[in-house]
N, C-alpha and C positions, 0 to 999 in steps of 0.2 A: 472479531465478530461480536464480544460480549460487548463493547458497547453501543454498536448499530442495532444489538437486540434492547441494552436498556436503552438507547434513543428513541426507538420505536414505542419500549414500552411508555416512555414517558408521554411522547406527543400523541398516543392512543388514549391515556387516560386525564391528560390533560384539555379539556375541552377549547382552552384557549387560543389553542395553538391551530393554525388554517394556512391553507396552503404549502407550497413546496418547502421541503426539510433539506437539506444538503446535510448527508450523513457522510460528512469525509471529517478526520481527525483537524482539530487545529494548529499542528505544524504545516507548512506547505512544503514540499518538496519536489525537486522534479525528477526527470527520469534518471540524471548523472545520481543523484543522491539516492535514488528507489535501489537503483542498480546496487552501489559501495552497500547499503545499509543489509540488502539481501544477501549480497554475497559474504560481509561482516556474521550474519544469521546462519548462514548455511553451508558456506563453502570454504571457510577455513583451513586453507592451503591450497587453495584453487586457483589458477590465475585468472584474475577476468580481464577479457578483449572487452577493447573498446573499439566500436566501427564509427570510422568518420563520417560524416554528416551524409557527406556525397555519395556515400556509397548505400546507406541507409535510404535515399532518394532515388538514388537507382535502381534498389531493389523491390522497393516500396510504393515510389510513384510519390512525386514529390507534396500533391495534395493529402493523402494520408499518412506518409511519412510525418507531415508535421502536425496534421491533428491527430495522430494515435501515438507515434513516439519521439517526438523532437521537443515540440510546444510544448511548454508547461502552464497550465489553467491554475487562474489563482483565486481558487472556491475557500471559503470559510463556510463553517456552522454559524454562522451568525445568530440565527434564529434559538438555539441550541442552546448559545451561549449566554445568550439573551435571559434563555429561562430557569439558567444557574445549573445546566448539567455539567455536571463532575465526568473530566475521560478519565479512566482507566490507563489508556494510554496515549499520550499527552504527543509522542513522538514517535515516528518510524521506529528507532530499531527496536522499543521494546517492543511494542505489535508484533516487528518481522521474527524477532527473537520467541517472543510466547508461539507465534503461530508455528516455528519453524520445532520449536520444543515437542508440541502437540505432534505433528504430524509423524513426528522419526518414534513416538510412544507410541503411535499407533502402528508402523512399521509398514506405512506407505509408499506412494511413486517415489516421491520424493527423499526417503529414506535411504530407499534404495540405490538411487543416483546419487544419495551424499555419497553414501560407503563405496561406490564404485569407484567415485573421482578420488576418496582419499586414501585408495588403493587396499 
């Protein structure tokens, strides 16, 4: 989140900057990588399933199975980049990692389902 608030703040007080921002990190990754890198963050001893395509379309309905979790969109900051913003985090896991850090400090949902799955 800290650098979609300093992206903001920069393209707020930068006058130069107009129209659409794409505030997504400059790694791309897709969902198989979103999935390893969270569960790398957070689940540590956990087994993760993988569900096969077909069945993710079956469940899902094969037009939104692939534009919500199949497809992978390959957006850049361009604009971002363009105007020399520095990320914080450059890559998946350390985001998933800080975010995942944050959240079990605060001792939320997600805290709570880590400690449950690793018994």
């Amino acid at each position: 989140m800290s650098d979609a608030v300093q992206a903001m703040h920069k393209f707020i007080e930068d006058e130069s900057v107009s129209g659409p921002v794409n505030l997504v990190a400059p790694q791309i990754v897709d969902n198989s990588q979103f999935t390893h890198s969270l569960a790398n963050a957070c689940m540590a001893g956990v087994q993760k399933v993988n569900l096969p395509e077909f069945l993710v379309r079956l469940l899902y309905g094969t037009e939104r199975a692939n534009n919500i979790l199949l497809d992978s969109p390959r957006v850049t900051p361009q604009k971002l980049l363009d105007l020399g913003f520095q990320f914080q985090y450059e890559d998946i896991d350390s985001a998933l990692r800080d975010i995942v850090e944050a959240e079990c400090k605060q001792g939320g949902v997600l805290n709570a389902w880590i400690r449950k799955k690793k018994g």
